[in-house]
Structure formats: C-alpha cells, structure tokens
C-alpha positions as CSV (number, residue, x, y, z in Angstrom):
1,X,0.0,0.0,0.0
2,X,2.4,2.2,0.8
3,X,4.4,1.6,-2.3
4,X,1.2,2.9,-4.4
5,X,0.6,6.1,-1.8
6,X,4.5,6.9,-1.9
7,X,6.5,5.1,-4.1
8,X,4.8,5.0,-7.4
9,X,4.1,8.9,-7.2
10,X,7.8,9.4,-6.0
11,X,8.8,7.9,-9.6
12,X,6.9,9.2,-11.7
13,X,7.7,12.8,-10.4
14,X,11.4,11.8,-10.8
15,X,10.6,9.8,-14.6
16,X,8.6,13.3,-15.4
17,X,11.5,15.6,-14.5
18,X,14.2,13.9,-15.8
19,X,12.4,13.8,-18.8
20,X,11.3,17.1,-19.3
21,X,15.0,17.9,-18.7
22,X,16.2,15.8,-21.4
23,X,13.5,17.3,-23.9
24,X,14.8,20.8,-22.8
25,X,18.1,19.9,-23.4
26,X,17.4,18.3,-26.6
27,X,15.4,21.4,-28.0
28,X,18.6,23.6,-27.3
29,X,20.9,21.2,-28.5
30,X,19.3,19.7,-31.6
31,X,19.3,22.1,-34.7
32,X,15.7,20.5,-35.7
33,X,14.3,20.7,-32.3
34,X,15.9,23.5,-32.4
35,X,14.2,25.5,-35.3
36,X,10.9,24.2,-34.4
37,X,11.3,25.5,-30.4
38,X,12.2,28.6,-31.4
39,X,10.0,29.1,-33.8
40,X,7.0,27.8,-31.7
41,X,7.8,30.0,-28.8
42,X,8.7,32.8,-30.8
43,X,5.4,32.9,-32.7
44,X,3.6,31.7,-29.8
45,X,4.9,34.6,-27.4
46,X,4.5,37.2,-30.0
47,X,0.7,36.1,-30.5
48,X,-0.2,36.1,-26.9
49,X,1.4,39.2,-26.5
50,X,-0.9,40.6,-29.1
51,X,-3.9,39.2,-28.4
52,X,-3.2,40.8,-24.3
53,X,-2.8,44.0,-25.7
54,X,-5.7,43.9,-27.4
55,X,-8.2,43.0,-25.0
56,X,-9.7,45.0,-21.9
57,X,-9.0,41.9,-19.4
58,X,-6.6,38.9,-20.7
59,X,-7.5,37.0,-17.7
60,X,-8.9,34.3,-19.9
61,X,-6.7,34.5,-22.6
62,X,-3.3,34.1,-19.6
63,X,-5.4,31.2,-18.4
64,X,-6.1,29.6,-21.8
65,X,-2.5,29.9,-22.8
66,X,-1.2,28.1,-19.3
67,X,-4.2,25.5,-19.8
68,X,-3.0,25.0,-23.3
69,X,0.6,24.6,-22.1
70,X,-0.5,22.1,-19.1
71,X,-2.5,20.1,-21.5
72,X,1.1,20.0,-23.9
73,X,2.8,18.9,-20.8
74,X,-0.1,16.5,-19.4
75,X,-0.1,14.7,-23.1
76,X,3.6,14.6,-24.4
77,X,5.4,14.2,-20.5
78,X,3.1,12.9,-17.7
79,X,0.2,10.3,-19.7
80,X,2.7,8.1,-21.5
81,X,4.7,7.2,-18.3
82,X,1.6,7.1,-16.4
83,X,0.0,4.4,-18.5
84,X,3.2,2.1,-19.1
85,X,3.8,2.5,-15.2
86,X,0.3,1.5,-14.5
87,X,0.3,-1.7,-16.6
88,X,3.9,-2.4,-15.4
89,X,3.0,-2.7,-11.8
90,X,-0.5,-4.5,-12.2
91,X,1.1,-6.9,-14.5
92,X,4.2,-7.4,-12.5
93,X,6.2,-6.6,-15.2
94,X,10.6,-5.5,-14.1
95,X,12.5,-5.5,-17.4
96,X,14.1,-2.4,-18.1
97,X,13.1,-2.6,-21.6
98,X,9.5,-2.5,-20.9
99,X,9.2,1.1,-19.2
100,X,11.9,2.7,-21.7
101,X,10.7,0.6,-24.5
102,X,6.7,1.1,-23.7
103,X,7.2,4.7,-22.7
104,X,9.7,5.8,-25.5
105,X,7.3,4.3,-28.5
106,X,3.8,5.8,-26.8
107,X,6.0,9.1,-26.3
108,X,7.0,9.1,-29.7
109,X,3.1,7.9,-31.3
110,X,1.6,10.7,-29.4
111,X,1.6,13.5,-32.1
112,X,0.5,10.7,-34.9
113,X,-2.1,9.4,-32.7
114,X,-3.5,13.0,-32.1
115,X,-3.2,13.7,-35.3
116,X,-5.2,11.2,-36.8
117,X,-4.4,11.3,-40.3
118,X,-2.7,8.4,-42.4
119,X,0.0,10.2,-44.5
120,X,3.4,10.2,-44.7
121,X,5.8,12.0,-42.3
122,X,8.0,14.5,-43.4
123,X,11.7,13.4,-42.5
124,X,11.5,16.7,-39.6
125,X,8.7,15.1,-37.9
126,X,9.9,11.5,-38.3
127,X,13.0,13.4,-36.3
128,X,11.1,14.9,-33.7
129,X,9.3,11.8,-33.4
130,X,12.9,10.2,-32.7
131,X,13.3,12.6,-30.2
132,X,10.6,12.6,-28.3
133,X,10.6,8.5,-28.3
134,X,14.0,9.3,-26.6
135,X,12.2,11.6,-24.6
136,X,9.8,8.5,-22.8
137,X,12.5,6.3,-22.9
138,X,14.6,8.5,-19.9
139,X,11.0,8.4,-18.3
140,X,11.1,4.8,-18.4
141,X,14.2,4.6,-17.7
142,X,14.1,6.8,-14.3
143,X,10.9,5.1,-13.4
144,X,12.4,1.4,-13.9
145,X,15.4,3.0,-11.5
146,X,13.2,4.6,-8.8
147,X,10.8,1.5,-8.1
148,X,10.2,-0.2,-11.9
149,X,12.4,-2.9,-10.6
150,X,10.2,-4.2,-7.8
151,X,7.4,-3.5,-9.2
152,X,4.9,-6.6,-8.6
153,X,6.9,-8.3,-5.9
154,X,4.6,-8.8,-2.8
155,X,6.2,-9.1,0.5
156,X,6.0,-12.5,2.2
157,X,4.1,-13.3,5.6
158,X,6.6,-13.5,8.1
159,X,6.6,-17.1,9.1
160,X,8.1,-18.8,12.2
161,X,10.8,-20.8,11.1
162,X,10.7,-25.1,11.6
163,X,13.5,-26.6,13.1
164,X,14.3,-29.9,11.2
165,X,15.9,-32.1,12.9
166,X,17.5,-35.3,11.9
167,X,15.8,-37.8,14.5
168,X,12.9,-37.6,15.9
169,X,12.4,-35.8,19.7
170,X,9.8,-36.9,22.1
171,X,8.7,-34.2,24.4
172,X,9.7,-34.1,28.0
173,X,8.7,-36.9,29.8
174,X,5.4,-35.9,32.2
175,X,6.6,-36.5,35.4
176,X,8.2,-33.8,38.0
177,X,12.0,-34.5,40.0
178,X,9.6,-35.5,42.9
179,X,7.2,-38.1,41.1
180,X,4.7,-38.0,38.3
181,X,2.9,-35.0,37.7
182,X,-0.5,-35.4,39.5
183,X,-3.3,-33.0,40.5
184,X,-2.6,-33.5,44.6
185,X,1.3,-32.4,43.7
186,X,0.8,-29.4,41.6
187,X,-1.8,-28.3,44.4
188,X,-4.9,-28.3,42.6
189,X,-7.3,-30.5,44.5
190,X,-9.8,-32.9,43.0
191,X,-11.8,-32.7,45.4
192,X,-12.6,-32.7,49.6
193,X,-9.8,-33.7,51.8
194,X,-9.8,-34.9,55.2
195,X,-9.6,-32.4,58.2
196,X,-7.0,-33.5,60.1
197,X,-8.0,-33.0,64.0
C-alpha cells in the first residue's frame, strides 16, 4: 500500500522531471528541435502578447494559454509514463526494456495518434518523433530505476521458522523431579480432603 501512496508517485515525479530535462536539453541542443522550439515560442509569445494588448481583461486568454501549455505537458510528459507505469505494476512486469521501451514508442506515437491522419511524415517530424521516443524512454528509464524494478513483488508473511531435525524428539517426559505429575502435587485439589483433627 504504501508503495502505491508513496513510491509510485515518488517515480513518476522523478521519470517526469528527468524527462522534461532531457527534452529541454534536446530542443537547445538539436538544430531541428531547435528550429521548431524557437520558432514555436517565438510565434507563440509574439501572438499572446498581441492578443493581451488587445483586450480590456486577458484573464482568460493568460489562463487559456497556461491550460494549453499544461495540456502539452499533461499529453507529451506525464500520460505516457503514467500508463506504461500502470500496466507495469498490475502486470508485474521488471524488465528495463518495458518502461523505456513502452514509454519511448507511446512518447513518440503521441503527435500521430492526435493527429489522426494516415500520410506520410516528413523526415522533420519523423526526427522529432525520434526525439521525443527518446524523450519516454529517460522516463522509463528513471521510473524502472526509482521503483520499476520491484514492481509486482509482494512481501512474504513473516513465518516462524521449523527446526528440522534429523531424529525424531519426544517431548519431556510428564513427570516432576519428585514423582509423576498429578493434580494432589501441583496443588490443585480434585476434590474434599480430610480435616486432620
């Protein structure tokens, strides 16, 4: 129990922010991630910043963009680790290459899935694709380090051990150092005694 309470959450924080590190990191680093960042945010933070200017009160349009962004980060970072972590632990399942392997392809099958068209990528999104199936697989792999290894191991009632012996022990014999064990000697009375006068 307290693996699911504790534990579980513990990784997947961990698997989430490892992973959004890595995907940071990549969209510096790579020049294709790169572009597409850059142009994304730039575009993105231009348009926002329009759109505040225009309005009397931007409250909704601040919220939408943050719920837009949570959504981004709820579908691409937290869901796919989420479900492979899920199945992992109900199914018992400790191989390392199902949480990177699981996570890394549903990672990278998110934007096709949302999409929902059948055409063929473009080699850019077959790259970002790559990425972010590298991407799911740090999450799996964080995850798999955190608690993925025990996952479906069930502790053992404690159990009092059985001395085996070779021969077999009778138990000690029933009589006492002063004669057999009997009711009058361990001074319960079976019944009315004699007064003595």
């Amino acid at each position: 129990m307290i693996r699911w309470l504790f534990g579980i959450p513990l990784a997947l924080v961990v698997a989430v922010g490892a992973s959004s590190f890595f995907l940071l990191i990549a969209s510096v680093a790579d020049p294709v991630m790169a572009q597409l960042t850059g142009n994304t945010l730039f575009v993105g933070f231009w348009s926002l910043m329009d759109a505040i200017f225009a309005e009397d009160d931007p409250t909704f349009l601040i919220a939408g963009a943050i719920t837009g962004l949570g959504k981004v980060f709820l579908t691409f970072l937290i869901l796919p680790p989420v479900f492979v972590a899920l199945i992992g632990e109900v199914a018992g399942l400790r191989r390392l290459a199902w949480y990177a392997g699981a996570t890394g392809l549903l990672t990278a099958l998110v934007p096709w899935l949302l999409r929902g068209s059948a055409r063929v990528a473009t080699p850019a999104e077959l790259h970002v694709g790559l990425v972010l199936g590298l991407t799911g697989a740090v999450a799996g792999l964080f995850y798999w380090m955190v608690v993925g290894r025990s996952a479906g191991l069930r502790r053992r009632p404690a159990s009092i051990p059985v001395a085996h012996t070779p021969f077999a022990v009778s138990p000690p014999a029933a009589s006492g150092a002063w004669g057999p064990r009997a009711p009058s000697n361990l001074g319960i009375s079976s019944g009315p005694t004699p007064r003595e006068s």
